[in-house]
C-alpha positions, -999 to +999 in steps of 0.1 A: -409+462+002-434+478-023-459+453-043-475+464-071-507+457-082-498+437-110-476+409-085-511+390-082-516+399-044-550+407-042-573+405-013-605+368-021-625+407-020-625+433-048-600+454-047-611+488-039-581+504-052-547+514-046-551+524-012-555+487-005-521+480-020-501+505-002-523+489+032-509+453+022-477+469+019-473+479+051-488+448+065-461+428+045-436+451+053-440+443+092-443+405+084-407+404+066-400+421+093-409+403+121-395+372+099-362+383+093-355+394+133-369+362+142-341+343+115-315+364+134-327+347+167-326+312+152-290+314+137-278+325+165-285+359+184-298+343+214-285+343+250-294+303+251-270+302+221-242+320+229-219+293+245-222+276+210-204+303+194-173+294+176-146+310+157-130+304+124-113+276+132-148+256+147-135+260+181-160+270+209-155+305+218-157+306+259-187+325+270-165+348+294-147+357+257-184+369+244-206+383+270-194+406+296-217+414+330-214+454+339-229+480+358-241+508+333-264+535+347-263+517+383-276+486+366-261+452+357-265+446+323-245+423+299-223+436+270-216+418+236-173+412+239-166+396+206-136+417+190-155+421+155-185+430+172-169+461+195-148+471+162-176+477+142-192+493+170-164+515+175-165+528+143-205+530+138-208+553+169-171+567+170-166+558+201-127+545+204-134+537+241-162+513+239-156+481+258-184+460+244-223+465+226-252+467+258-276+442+252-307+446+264-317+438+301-351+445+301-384+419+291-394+383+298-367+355+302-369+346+264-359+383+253-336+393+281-303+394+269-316+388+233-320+417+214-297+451+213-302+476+239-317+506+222 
């Protein structure tokens, strides 16, 4: 994101120049941020949510069909199952043999299983 001066965000204070633009910037830039990840979690990336899933058809997608429980590293983590998911995976990382997308096991019981493992 990049807003100018002229967009009309401006500080109740004087400005005291551009340097205060680019710092709003950045500020913004993490808000979006933070927004848009947080969207992802409502609609739907969320280990609470994935036993709603459903496919094209409206049909519930059984949760042994989406998540998959492995040992990676000498650790149980889960894994992301859902054929369009591991395709695209497969091809991002060129990786033919992928089995499924490691999702994070790591943080408190709200975040565990809810983000991507990096």
């Amino acid at each position: 994101f990049f807003f100018q001066a002229e967009d009309g965000i401006r500080d109740a204070q004087e400005s005291r120049g551009l340097g205060d633009v680019y710092k709003r910037q950045e500020y913004y830039s993490e808000l979006v941020s933070s927004l848009i990840h947080e969207m992802v979690h409502v609609i739907g990336f969320s280990r609470f949510l994935f036993e709603y899933f459903v496919d094209e058809n409206e049909k519930r997608i059984p949760l042994d069909k989406i998540v998959k429980e492995i040992t990676i590293r000498g650790e149980k983590t889960n894994i992301i199952i859902l054929p369009k998911v591991v395709e695209w995976a497969k091809k991002h990382f060129d990786c033919p043999d992928m089995e499924g997308v490691e999702l994070e096991n790591q943080g408190v019981s709200g975040s565990k299983g809810s983000h991507w493992e990096r």
